[in-house]
C-alpha positions in Angstrom: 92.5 206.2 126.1 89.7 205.1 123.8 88.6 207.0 120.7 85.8 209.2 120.5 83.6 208.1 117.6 81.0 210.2 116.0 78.5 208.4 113.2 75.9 209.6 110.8 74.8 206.7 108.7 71.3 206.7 107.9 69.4 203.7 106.8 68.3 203.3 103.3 64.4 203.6 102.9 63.4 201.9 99.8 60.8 202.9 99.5 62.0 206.8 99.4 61.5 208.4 96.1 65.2 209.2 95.0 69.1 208.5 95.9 69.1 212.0 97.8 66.0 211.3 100.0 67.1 208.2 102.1 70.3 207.0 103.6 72.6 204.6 101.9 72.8 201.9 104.1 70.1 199.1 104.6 68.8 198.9 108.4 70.5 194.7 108.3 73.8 196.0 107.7 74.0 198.9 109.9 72.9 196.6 112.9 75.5 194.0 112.1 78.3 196.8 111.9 76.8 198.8 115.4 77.0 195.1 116.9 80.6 194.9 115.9 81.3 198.2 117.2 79.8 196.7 120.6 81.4 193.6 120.6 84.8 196.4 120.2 83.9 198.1 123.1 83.8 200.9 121.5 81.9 204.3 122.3 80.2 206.0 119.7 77.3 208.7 119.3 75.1 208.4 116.4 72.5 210.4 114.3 75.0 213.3 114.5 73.7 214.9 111.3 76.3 217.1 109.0 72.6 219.6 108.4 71.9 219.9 111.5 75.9 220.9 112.6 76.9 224.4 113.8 80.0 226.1 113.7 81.6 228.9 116.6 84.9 230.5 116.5 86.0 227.1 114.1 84.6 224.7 116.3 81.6 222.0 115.3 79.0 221.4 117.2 75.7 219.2 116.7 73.2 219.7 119.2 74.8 219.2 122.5 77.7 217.3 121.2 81.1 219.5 120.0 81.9 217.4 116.9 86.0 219.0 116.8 86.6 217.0 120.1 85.8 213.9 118.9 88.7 211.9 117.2 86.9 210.0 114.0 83.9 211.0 112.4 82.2 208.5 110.1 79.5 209.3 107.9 78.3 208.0 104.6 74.8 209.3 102.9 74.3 210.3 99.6 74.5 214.2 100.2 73.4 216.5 97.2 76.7 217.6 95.5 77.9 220.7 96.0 81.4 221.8 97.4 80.3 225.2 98.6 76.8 223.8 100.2 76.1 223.7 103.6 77.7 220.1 104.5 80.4 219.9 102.3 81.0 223.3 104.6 80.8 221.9 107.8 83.0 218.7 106.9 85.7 220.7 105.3 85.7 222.7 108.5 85.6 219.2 111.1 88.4 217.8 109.3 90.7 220.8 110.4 90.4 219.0 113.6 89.1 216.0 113.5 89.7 212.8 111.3 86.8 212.7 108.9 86.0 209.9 106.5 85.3 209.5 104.0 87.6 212.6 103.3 85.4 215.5 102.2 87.8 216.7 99.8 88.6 213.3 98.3 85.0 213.1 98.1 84.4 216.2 95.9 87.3 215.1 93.9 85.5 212.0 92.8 82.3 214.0 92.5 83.6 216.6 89.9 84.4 215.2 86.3 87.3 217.4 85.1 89.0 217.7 88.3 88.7 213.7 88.6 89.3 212.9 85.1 92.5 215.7 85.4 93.8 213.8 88.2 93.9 210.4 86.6 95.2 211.7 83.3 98.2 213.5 85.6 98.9 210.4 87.3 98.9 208.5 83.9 95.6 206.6 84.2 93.6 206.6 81.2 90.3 207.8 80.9 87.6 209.0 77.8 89.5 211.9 76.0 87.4 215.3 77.6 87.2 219.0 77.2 85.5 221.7 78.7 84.5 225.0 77.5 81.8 228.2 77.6 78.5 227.6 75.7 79.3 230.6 73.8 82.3 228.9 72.7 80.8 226.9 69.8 83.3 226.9 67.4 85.3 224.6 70.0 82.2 222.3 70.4 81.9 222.1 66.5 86.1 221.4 66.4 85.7 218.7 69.2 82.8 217.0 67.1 84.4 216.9 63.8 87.4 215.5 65.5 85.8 213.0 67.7 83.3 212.0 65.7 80.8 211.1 68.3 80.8 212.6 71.9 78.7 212.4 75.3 77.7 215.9 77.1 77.6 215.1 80.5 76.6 217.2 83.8 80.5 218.2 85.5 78.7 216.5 88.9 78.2 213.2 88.7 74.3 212.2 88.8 73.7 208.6 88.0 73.7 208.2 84.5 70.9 211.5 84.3 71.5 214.5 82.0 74.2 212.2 79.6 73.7 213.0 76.1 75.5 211.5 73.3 75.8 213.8 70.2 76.5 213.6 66.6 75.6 215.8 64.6 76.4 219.2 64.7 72.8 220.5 64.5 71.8 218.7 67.6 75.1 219.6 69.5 74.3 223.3 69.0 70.8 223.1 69.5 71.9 221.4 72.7 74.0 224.0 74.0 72.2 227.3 72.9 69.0 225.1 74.7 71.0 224.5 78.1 72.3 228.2 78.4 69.9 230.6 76.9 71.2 233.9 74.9 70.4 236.3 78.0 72.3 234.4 80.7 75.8 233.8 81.2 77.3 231.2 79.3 77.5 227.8 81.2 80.9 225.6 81.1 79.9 222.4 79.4 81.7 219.4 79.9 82.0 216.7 77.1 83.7 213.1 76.5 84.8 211.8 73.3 82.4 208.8 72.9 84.6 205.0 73.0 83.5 202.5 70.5 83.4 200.0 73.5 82.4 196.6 74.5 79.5 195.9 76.9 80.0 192.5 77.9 83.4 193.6 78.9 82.3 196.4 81.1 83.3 196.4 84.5 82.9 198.7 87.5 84.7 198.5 90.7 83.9 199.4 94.5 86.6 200.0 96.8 86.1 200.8 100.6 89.2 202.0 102.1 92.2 200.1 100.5 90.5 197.0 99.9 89.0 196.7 95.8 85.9 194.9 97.5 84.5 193.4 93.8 83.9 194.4 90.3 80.0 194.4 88.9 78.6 194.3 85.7 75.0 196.1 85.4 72.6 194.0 84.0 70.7 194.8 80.5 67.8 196.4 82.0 69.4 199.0 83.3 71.4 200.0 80.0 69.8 202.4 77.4 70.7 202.2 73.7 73.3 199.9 74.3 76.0 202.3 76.0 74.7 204.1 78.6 73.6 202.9 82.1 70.2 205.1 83.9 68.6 204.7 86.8 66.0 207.3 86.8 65.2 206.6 90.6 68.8 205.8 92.1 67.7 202.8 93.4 71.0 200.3 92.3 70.2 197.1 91.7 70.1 194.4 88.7 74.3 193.3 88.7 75.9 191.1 88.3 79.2 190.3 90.1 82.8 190.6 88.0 85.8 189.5 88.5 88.2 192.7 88.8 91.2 191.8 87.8 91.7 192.9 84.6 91.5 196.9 85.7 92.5 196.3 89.4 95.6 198.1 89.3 94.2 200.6 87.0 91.2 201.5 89.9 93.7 201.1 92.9 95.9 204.0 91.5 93.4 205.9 90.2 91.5 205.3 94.0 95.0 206.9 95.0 95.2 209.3 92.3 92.0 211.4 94.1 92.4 210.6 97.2 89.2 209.6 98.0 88.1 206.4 100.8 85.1 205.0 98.9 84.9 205.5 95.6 84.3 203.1 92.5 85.6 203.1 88.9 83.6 202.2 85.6 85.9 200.9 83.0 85.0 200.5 79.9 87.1 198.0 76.8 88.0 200.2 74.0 87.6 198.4 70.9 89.8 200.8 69.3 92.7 201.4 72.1 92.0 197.5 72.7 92.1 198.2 76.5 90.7 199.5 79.5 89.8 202.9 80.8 87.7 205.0 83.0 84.9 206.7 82.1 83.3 207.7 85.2 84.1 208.2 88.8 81.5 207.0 91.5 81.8 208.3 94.9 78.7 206.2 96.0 79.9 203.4 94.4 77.3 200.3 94.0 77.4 198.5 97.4 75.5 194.7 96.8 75.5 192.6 99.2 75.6 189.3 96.6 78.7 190.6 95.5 79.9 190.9 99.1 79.2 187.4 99.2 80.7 186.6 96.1 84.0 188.3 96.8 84.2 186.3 99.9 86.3 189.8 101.4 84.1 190.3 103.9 80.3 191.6 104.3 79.7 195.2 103.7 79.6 195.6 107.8 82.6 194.3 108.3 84.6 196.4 105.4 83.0 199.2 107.0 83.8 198.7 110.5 87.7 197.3 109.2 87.7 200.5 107.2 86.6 202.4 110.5 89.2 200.7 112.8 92.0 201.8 110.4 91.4 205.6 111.9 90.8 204.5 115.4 93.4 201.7 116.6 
């Protein structure tokens, strides 16, 4: 009996004003894959939207079509983070019954700094020392500073390079935190990296689809401010290079297993002081370029993704 396949995979607008607005996937690469699909013989229902899902007595529903019957559900757009919104919901709740990937909860893993950066420490990977604590706590941010010596606040969601702030001084670290969580509110948990003397041209980040490591990219100058951070204001991608891999390949395979999460990328960073690699960062939307497709000569992104698919359905 064939697998019933559900899909939401948007196409990527370019011209759409932010990550969150458009789909992830260009229009080229979704035909090749639906062709591929076709030439499988497969049957599949698209546009089945995670927003626009329903739930009765446990069961999912989109429109006419009851999402729990089906056997795989694919979907892949960049969804605003947030593990108790309304489709984080309704994918938790599918994959009680129905194979989901990417795995929501691997997802929010990936998404969520300290629970990430716990996971990798736990499993022995190293990352950028961290801490988290209550912005009334500010004797621990002024302890963490004098010890550190330099540091990065950074939002606990991931969100493209926006909202990271490297500090050091401890004037401009409080005036931070008393700024981000004002006296008559509740405090708000910070979360903060120890900053890594590191070097760029070293830099490498990863994308793995499935349990293929696909490539490693380098971003290009452009898109690095002060000469340690990478921004892209409009989450458009863009401007890499490719990278050999190899030299933190193990490192972003474990760590890939370590959260549990089926696409997912790793920047890695060369510690001029440790005089090795580690992660930094955690991408669950991990820089998909089709010149380093190429380059990797592993296959095109349509045909990782419909590999990756065929995994959950043979």
């Amino acid at each position: 009996m064939k697998k019933r396949i559900g899909l939401y995979l948007p196409a990527k607008d370019v011209s759409a004003p932010n990550l969150h607005s458009t789909g992830a996937v260009p229009q080229q690469v979704l035909s090749e894959f639906y062709a591929l699909l076709d030439k499988e013989g497969l049957a599949y229902t698209t546009n089945l939207h995670p927003m626009n899902a329903t739930v009765r007595n446990g069961k999912v529903y989109c429109g006419d079509v009851c999402l729990s019957d089906i056997d795989v559900f694919f979907w892949y757009y960049p969804m605003i983070p947030d593990r108790e919104g309304y489709e984080m919901s309704i994918l938790r709740t599918l994959a009680t019954t129905t194979t989901v990937i990417p795995n929501p909860e691997g997802l929010y893993r990936g998404l969520d700094k300290l629970t990430s950066h716990t996971l990798l420490r736990a499993a022995g990977i190293p990352t950028a020392d961290f801490a988290l604590f209550r912005s009334d706590q500010l004797s621990e941010a002024k302890h963490l500073l004098h010890a550190w010596g330099s540091l990065l606040l950074k939002p606990s969601l991931g969100n493209l390079g926006r909202g990271i702030v490297r500090v050091e001084s401890e004037q401009q670290l409080l005036d931070i935190i008393q700024y981000a969580s004002p006296a008559l509110e509740k405090p708000t948990p910070i979360f903060m990296e120890r900053f890594e003397p590191n070097d760029i041209e070293q830099w490498i980040s990863t994308t793995i689809i499935g349990d293929t490591l696909v490539y490693g990219y380098r971003k290009k100058a452009e898109k690095i401010v002060g000469g340690w951070k990478v921004y892209d204001e409009q989450g458009t991608g863009g401007a890499t290079d490719y990278i050999d891999p190899a030299p933190v390949a193990e490192m972003a395979m474990r760590a890939k297993n370590a959260l549990g999460a089926d696409i997912i990328g790793f920047d890695c960073i060369y510690s001029t002081e440790k005089q090795s690699y580690l992660i930094v960062d955690e991408n669950t939307f991990p820089g998909m370029y089709e010149h380093c497709f190429a380059q990797a000569g592993k296959g095109s992104w349509a045909e990782l993704f419909f590999s990756f698919l065929m995994i959950h359905v043979r």
